[in-house]
N, C-alpha and C positions, 0 to 999 in steps of 0.2 A: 100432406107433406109441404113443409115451408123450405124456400131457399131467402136467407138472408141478403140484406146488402152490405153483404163487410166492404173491408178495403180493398179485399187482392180482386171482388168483384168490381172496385170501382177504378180500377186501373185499365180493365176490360173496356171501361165505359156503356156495361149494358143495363139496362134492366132486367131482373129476374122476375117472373109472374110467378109465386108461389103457390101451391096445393092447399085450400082452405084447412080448418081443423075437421074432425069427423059427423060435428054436428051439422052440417051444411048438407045441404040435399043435393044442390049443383057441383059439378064435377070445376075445379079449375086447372090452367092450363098452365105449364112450366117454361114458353115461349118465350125467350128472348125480344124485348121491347127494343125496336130500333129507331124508333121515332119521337121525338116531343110527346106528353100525355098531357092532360088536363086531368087537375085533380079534382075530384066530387066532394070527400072527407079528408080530415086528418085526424088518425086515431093517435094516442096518446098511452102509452101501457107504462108501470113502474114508478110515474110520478107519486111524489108524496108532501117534501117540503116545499117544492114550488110550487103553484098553481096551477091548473093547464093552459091561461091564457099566456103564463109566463114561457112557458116551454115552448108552445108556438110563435110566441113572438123569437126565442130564439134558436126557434127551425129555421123562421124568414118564410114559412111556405103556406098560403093557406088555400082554403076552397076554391077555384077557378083559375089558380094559376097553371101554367103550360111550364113544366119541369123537364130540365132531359139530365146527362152523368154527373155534372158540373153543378149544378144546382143540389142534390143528391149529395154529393161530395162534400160542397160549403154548406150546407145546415150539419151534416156530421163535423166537420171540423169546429163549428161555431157550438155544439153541444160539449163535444171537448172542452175548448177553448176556456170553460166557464172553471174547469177543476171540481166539479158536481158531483161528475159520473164515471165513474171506472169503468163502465161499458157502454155501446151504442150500438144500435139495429135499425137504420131507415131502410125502406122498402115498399112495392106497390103489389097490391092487389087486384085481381079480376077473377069475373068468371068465365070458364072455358065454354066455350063455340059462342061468347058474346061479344065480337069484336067492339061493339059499340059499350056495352056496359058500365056503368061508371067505376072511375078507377080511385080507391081509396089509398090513400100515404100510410103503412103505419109506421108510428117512432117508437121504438122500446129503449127503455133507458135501466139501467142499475146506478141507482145513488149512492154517491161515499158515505158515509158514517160522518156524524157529527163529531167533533172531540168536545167532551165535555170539560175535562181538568187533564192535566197533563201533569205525570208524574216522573221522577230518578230514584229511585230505590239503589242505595251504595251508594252516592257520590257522594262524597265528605269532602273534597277539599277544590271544589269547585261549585261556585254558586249556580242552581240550576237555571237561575233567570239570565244570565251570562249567556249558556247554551241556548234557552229559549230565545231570549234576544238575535243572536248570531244566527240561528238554523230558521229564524223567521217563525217559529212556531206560537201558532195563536190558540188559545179556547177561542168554542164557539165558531171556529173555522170548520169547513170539511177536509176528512182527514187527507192527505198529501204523502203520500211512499218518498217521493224526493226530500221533502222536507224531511221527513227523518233520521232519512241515511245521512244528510248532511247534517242535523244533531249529532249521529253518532261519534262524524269524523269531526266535530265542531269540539264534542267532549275527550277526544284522545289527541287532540289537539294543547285545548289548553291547558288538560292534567299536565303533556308533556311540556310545556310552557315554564311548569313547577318541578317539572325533576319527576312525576309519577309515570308509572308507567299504567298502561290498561292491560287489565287481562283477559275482559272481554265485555262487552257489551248487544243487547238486544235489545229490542222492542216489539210489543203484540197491543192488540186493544183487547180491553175487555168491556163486554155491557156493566151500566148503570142502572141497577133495580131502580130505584127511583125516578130514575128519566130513563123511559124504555128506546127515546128516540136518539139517544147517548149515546157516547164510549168514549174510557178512559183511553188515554194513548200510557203504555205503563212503557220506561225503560229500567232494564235490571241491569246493574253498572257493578262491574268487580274490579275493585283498583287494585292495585300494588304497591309496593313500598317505594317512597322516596327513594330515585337512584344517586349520589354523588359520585362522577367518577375520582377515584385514587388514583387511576394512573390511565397512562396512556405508551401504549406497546405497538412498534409497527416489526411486521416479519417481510422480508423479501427484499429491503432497503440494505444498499453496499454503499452507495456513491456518497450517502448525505445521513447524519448519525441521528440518532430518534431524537435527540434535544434539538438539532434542526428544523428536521418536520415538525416538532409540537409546537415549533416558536411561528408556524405558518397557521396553526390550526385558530380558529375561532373560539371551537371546544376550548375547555381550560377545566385542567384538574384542581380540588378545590385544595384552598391554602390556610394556609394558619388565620389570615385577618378576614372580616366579615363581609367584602366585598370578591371573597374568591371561595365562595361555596361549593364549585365545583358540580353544579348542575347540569343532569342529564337535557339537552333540546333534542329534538330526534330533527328540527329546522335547521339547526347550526349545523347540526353533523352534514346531514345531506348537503346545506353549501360547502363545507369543506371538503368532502368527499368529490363531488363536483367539478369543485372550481379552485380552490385557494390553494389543495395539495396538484392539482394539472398543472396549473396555469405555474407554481414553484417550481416545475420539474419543465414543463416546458419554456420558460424565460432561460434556466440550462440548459438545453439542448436535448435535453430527454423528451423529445415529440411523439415519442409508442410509449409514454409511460401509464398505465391501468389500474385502477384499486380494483385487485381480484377478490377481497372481501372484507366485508367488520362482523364482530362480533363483540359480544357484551355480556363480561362474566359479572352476574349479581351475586354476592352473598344475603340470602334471603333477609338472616337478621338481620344485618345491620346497614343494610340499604345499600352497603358501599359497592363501587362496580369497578373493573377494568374492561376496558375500552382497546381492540387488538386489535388492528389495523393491518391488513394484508395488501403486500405491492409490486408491481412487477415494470420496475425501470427500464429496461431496453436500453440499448447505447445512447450515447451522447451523439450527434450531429451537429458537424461542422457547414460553415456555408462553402460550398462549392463556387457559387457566381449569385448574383443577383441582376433580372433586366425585368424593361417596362416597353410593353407590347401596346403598340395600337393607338397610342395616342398622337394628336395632333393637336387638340385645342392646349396643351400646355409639352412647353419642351421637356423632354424623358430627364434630361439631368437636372429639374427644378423640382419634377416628382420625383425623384430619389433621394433626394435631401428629407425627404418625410419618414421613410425607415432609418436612415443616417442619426437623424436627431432623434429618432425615438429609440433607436440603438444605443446609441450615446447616453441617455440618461436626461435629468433633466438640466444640467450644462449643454448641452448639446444644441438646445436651442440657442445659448447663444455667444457659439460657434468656440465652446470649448468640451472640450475631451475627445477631439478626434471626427469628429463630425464630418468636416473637411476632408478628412482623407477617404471619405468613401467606405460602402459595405466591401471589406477586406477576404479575399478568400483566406478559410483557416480558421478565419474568427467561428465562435460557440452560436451555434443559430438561436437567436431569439424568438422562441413563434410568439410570445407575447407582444413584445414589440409591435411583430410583422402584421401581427390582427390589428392592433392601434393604428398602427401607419396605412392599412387598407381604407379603417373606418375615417380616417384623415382625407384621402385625396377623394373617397365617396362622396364625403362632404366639401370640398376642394369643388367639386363637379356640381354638385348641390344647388351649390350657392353661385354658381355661376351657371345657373337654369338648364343643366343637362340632368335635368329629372330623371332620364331613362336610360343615361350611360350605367354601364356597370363593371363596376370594378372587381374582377374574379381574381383569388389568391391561388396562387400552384407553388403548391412544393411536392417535388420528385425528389423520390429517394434515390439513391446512387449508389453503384458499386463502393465497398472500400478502396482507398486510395493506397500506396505500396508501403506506406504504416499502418496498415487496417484502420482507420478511423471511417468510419463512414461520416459520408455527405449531401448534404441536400442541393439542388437546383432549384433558384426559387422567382419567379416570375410575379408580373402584374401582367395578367389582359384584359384590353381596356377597351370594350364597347361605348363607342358616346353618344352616339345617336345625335337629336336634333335639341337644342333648346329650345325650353316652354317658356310662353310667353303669359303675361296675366290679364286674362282677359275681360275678369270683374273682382270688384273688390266688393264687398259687402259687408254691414252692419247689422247687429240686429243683439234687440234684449233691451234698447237703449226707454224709457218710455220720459223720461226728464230730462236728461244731459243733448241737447243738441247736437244732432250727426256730425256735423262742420268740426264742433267742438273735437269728437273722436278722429273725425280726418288729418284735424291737425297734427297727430300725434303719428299718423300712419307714413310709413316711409317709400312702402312702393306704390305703385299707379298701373292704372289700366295700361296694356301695352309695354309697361318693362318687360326685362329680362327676369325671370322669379329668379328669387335670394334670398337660401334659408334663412343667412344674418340678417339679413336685413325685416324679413319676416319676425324673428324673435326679437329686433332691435324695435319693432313697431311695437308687439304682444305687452313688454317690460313698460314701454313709454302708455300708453293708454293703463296699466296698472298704476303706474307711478300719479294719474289722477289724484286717486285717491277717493273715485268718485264712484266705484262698483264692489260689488262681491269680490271677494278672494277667496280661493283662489280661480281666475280668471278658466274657461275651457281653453284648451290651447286651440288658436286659429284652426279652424274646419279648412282642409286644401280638397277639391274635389276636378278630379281630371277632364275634360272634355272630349266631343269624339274627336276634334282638329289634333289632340297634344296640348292645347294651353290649359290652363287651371283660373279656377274662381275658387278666390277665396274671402272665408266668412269668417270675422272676427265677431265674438258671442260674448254679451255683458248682463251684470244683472244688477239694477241702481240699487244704491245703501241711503239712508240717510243721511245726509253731510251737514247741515244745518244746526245751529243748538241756541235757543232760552235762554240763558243764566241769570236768574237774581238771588237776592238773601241778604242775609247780614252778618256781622262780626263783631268782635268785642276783644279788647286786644290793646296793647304796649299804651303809646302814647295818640293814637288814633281813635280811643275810646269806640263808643257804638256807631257802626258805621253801618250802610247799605248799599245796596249796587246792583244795576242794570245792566245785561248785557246782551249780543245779540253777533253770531260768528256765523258768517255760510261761505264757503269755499266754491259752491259754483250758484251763483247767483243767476236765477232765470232761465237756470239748466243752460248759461252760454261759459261756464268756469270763472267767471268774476265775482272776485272778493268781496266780500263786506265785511268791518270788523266796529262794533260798535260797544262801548265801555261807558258808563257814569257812577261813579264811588260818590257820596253824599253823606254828610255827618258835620257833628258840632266844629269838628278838625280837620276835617279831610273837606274837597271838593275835587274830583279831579275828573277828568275828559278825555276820551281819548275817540277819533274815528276814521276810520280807513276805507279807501277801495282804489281795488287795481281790477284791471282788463288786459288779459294777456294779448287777445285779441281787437283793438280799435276799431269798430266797424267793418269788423271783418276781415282786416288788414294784418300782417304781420307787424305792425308797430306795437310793442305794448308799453301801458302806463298805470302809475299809480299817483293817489295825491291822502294825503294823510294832513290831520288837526290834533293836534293836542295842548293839554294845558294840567299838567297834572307831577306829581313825585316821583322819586324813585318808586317802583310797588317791589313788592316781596323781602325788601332790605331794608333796613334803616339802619342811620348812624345814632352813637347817644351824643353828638355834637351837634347837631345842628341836620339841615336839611335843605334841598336843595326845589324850584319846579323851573321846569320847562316848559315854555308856551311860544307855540310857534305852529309854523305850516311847513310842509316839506310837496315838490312833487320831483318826480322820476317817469323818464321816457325810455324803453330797449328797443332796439333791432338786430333783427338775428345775423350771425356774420354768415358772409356767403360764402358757400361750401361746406358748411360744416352745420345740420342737423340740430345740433346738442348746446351749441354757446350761443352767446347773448352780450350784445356791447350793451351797456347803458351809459346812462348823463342825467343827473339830479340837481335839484338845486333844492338848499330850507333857509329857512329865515328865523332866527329863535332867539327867544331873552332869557336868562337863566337868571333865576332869581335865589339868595341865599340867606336860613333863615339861622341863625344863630343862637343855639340852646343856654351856653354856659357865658356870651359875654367874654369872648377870649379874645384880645383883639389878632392876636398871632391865628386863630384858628381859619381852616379852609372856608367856614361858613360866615366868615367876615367879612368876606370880598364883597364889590358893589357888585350891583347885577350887569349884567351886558350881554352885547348883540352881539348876537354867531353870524354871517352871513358865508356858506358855505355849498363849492361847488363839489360833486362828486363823480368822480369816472369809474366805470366798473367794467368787467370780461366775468365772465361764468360761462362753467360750463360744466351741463348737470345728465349723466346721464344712468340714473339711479332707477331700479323697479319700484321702490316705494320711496314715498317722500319722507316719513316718519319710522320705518322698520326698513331699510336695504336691508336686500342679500347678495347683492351683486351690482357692478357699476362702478361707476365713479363722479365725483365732484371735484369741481375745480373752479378757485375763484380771487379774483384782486379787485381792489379799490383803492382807488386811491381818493381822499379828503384834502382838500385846498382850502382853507378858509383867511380870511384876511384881503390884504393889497388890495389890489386894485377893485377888489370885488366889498371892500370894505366892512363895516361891523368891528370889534373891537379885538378882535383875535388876529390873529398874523401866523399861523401854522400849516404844517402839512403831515394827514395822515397817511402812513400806508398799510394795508392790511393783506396779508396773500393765506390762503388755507387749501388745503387738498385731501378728500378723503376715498379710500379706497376699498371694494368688499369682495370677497370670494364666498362663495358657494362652500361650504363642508360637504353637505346634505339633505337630507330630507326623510320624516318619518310618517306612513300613513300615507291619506288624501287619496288613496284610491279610489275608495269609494265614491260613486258620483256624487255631487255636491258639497264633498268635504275637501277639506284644506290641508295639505301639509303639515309639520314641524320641520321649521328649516333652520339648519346652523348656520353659520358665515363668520369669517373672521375678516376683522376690519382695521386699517390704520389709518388716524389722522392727523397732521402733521400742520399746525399754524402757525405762524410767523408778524414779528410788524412793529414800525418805527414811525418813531414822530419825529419830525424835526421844525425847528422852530420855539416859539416862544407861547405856550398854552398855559401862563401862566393866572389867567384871567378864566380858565375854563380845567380845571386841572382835572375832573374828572372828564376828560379825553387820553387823559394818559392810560397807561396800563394797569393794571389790578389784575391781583394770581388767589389763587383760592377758594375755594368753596363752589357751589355750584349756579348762585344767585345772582352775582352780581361780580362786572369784570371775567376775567379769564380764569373758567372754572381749571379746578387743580384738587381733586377729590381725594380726602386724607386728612386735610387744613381746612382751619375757620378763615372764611371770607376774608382779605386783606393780609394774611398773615406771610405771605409768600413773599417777602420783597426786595430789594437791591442788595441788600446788605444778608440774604439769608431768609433763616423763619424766625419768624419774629412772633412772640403768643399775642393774642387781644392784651390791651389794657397795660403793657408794659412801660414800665414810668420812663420820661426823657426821650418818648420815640410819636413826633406830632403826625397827623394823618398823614401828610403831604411826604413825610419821608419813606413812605409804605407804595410811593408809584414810582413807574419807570418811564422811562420813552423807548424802551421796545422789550420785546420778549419771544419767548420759543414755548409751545407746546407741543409734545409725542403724546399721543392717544394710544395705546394697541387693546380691542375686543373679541369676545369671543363669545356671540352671543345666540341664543334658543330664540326663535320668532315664535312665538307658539299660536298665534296667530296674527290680525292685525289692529290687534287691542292690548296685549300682552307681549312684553318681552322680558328673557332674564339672560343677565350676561355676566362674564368675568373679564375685569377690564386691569389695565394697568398704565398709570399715565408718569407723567415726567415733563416738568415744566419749570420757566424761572422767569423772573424780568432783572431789566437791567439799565443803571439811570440814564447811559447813551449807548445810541446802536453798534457804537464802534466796539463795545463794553460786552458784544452777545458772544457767550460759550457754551456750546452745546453738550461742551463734558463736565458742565457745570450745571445738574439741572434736580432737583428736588422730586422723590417718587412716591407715588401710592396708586395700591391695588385692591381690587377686594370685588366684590358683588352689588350688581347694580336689578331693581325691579321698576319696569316703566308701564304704565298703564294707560290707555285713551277715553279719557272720559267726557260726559257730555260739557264737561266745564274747562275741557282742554287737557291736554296731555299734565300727568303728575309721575314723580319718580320718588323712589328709597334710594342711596348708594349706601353703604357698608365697606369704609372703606379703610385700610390700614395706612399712615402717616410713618416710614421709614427712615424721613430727615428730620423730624421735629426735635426739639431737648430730650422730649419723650416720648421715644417713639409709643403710638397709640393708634387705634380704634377712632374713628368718627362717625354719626349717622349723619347723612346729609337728605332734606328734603327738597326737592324743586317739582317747579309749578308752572306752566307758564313761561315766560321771558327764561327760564330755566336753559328751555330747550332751543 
């Protein structure tokens, strides 16, 4: 007789000496092992695909070693552990009345089944590599009971995804003649008919009429045009059913209101369904009173303002619809609201390092009042405990970009107060690099035994660096070629490099750059740049202009404030002009001359990405002096101010670890800016509306065509360049755009802009519109874009494609 070593014997923690089989001459004894044994052998029974050295090596146990429960335990766990063997048997051996005798191990194991192919018998209108993908299933693996069952609901999943219903599915293996060491994994799939629902019926509802509730529902019954199919999700319904129909009845005061059932009549032929929805409102509930228990770190009338405004709606924040007057008894209780407003002052506590306060919501229900209306009592009690303090800060994933580099970005320190904002205000600025993986793991916070937290910001370097040569062939620049050479963190310290040379019978042109945000470590940063080269991406058929000169630029960050940056620049540059047609009236007739020009600027950037926001903001002025006293042949002053803005919509996906998001975000950008002075010597400083290349893009219009007097087309007789600029202008941006990751974007924009010959001369209800679809792409050669966009002010109104490239952006 054998006694095994299962599990419920290893919770015992004994050993079992088992009864030999019957061939054995010697008697063995069934004596409970209380001490440590040394093993003599390790027998090995059931093996087949694995070897036996393999199986021992992952018992862990071999000849000579001293084993007691725990040992015993981890070699069965570690046989587990493998997904091999659907069964396991460790256990010891001896002979009875031989205390000394040697004591053998043995392992029995039962191995899973190979799969050799895996098949769906019935599934038509889902592909079965989808399911196999999703449910992890492999040939050539061994076979997995989890992994199935999750195929199954993987496949009544996505049918449902499509409107199908399942009417049933299994799965069995069967042997392969062929390969005796096989099995097919076979699933037999019975679908159903496409469901559309026709309609949608709710029973039990008095207060709110069924065209109410449908217009809460996600569901949507299908409609005449082809984006209102009216497809069965069996996902939607459960969030509606859930949440979309409570949460509408309880923002009303219906706080006991219940979905007591659904149901879903098919007409077999014809696929169509109704959709019956059963409900049970309960009264409405008025507020009786509202108080806040137990706080001290913030005064109880500063926390009530957080229901107040969120009761109020979203004027309420700022300090209209009643806000002020307080949670009024009488008024309809909001529990939507009152959840918002709890998760508000939780976060309130948060962020000001009471990790471990807690903000508990109470509503008591209350007798009816001497109109029967019943009432709620609704409270905050407010546990605050102690704030945490941070006790390390950590990096890690970094293997190129230097730690200092990420510190700079990080906003709390050892020993602060922890702050959630200020935590997510770090996570967005070290994204905003531009120098890691996206999407980023959000900071690891890990508790200590004291109360304070260490936390671990986690990165994973990308490439940033790019090549670029080749050549072109093209307008009046003939065969041209070009070198280039772009790294955004140089040395893994974030300093710039930007290096251009264009070459050809007509072209020569130069350009090179580097900035250091950081000076030797220091918060002073700078840049200095050389060029000597054309306009790129644009050209006039008049003539042409180069620049050659040097610029450099010094910031420092203002104090107090994280996010902005004073700078002070100075260049030095000759414009040269080449004149095509011999006009002596034209712009490219002018002599050449010296810019000599100081620059002041304030920025202030605090964007997740540099080239794709979804959130943040920018903010920026400069102002250009050039002339007087600082000399050169100009005598002007530029001013430039722009602001842009992003909200979050959402996000689709990126659960899975290592993947990314789709995120929406809508965006407005808003620039402005005037010359004054006499820039008659350098006219391209003035403003230019149109197109996306060159001047102040205005998508809809060909480059130049935006100007004082209106839209004016290319090429219209009696209208010379010079009368196509302004000395100040207004651009409105609004977008609305998919991040799809951080290489692709696609958005619908709509802008609105104009210039105008003096600033005194700007009207904002005077300003020319186009809208349409824009696609942006990051490539190794620099960001490239499509817009698609419609021209609303032009003679005629039209359609334009526009390409940008480069300086575009």
């Amino acid at each position: 007789m054998q006694y095994p070593w299962r599990a419920a014997a290893l919770a015992a923690a004994l050993f079992i000496a088992p009864l030999p089989s019957s061939q054995l001459a010697a008697q063995q004894t069934t004596e409970a092992v209380t001490e440590r044994v040394a093993i003599y052998n390790v027998v090995v029974v059931g093996y087949n695909r694995i070897a036996l050295p393999g199986v021992i090596r992952i018992v862990g146990i071999e000849p000579g070693d001293s084993v007691g429960p725990v040992e015993i335990e981890e070699a069965m766990r570690r046989l587990f552990a493998t997904g091999d063997y659907s069964d396991v048997s460790v256990y010891t051996t001896s002979t009875e009345g031989q205390p000394e005798a040697p004591v053998t191990l043995r392992v029995e194991v039962v191995e899973r089944p190979v799969i050799g192919r895996i098949e769906f018998r019935g599934l038509e209108h889902v592909r079965a590599s989808a399911v196999r993908d999703s449910a992890g299933l492999l040939a050539g693996e061994t076979y997995q009971p989890a992994r199935a069952v999750r195929a199954e609901a993987v496949t009544r999943q996505l049918l449902a995804e499509k409107g199908f219903l399942l009417r049933g599915i299994d799965h069995r293996l069967e042997p392969i003649p062929e390969r005796p060491e096989e099995q097919a994994l076979i699933f037999e799939v019975e679908e159903g008919n496409r469901v559309a629902i026709a309609a949608i019926e709710f029973e039990g509802n008095e207060r709110f009429s069924d065209d109410d509730l449908r217009d809460v529902l996600g569901t949507r019954t299908e409609g005449f045009l082809w984006f209102r199919a009216g497809t069965f999700d069996e996902n939607q319904l459960r969030d509606d059913l859930r949440g979309a129909l409570p949460d509408f009845y309880s923002s009303n005061g219906y706080i006991d209101f219940t979905v007591t059932g659904d149901s879903l009549v098919v007409d077999d032929e014809s696929g169509k369904a109704r959709l019956i929805i059963q409900v049970t409102e309960g009264p409405q509930y008025r507020l009786a009173n509202f108080d806040v228990r137990g706080a001290s770190r913030f005064p109880s009338a500063d926390l009530r303002v957080y229901f107040e405004q969120r009761r109020s709606g979203l004027l309420g924040g700022f300090g209209i619809g009643g806000a002020d007057e307080g949670a009024r008894a009488g008024e309809v209780f909001d529990a939507v609201a009152f959840d918002a407003a709890t998760a508000d002052v939780q976060r309130l506590y948060t962020n000001q390092g009471y990790l471990y306060a807690q903000v508990t919501p109470v509503v008591e229900r209350l007798p009816a009042d001497t109109s029967g209306q019943p009432l709620v009592r609704v409270a905050w009690e407010i546990e605050e405990g102690q704030p945490a303090s941070i006790r390390r800060v950590a990096i890690e994933g970094n293997t190129y970009t230097h730690e200092s580099v990420i510190r700079q970005q990080i906003l709390i320190l050892p020993g602060d107060i922890y702050s959630e904002d200020l935590l997510i205000q770090s996570y967005r600025r070290i994204s905003a690099l531009g120098f890691f993986e996206a999407a980023m793991p959000y900071p690891q916070i890990e508790q200590t035994a004291g109360g304070d937290v260490d936390v671990t910001f986690k990165v994973a370097e990308k490439q940033t660096g790019s090549v670029n040569f080749g050549t072109s062939l093209g307008g009046s620049l003939g065969l041209m070629g070009f070198l280039g050479y772009d790294q955004p963190n140089l040395f893994g310290r974030a300093k710039s490099g930007h290096l251009r040379w264009e070459f050809g019978r007509y072209s020569n042109n130069f350009e090179a750059s580097y900035s250091d945000p950081a000076i030797q470590d220091s918060r002073l940063s700078g840049a200095v740049s050389l060029f000597s080269s054309t306009d790129r991406f644009f050209t006039f058929s008049e003539g042409r202009r180069r620049r050659t000169g040097a610029s450099l630029r010094l910031g420092v960050p203002v104090p107090g404030d994280q996010f902005s940056r004073f700078s002070v620049g100075y260049s030095l540059s000759r414009t040269a002009y080449e004149n095509f047609d011999d006009d002596p009236t034209s712009l490219f007739s002018l002599p050449p001359g010296v810019q000599s020009t100081v620059t002041l600027g304030l920025a202030r950037m605090a964007l997740d990405h540099p080239t794709f926001p979804t959130i943040g903001s920018r903010q920026e002025f400069e102002a250009s002096l050039n002339g007087g006293p600082l000399g050169g042949d100009g005598n002007f002053q530029k001013y430039n101010l722009s602001g842009a803005w992003y909200v979050p919509v959402g996000s689709l996906g990126g659960e899975t670890p290592g993947t990314s998001p789709i995120r929406t975000t809508l965006g407005l950008t808003v620039e402005a800016g005037a010359l004054f002075g006499d820039a008659g010597g350098f006219p391209f400083e003035r403003f230019w509306m149109g197109g996306v290349q060159f001047g102040r893009p205005l998508r809809g219009y060909d480059e130049t065509t935006v100007t004082p007097e209106g839209y004016i087309p290319k090429g219209a007789a009696d209208v010379a360049l010079q009368e196509r600029f302004g000395d100040s202008y207004l651009r409105l941006s609004a977008e609305y755009a998919v991040r799809f990751t951080d290489n692709i974007s696609v958005g619908l924009f709509y802008d609105a802009g104009n210039v105008w010959r003096e600033p005194s001369e700007m009207d904002p209800t005077r300003l020319l519109r186009g809208a349409g679809v824009g696609l942006t792409l990051v490539t190794p050669f620099g960001p490239l874009g499509l817009d698609w966009a419609y021209g609303f002010d032009k003679d005629e109104p039209g359609w334009q494609l526009h390409f940008k490239f480069g300086q575009g952006f």
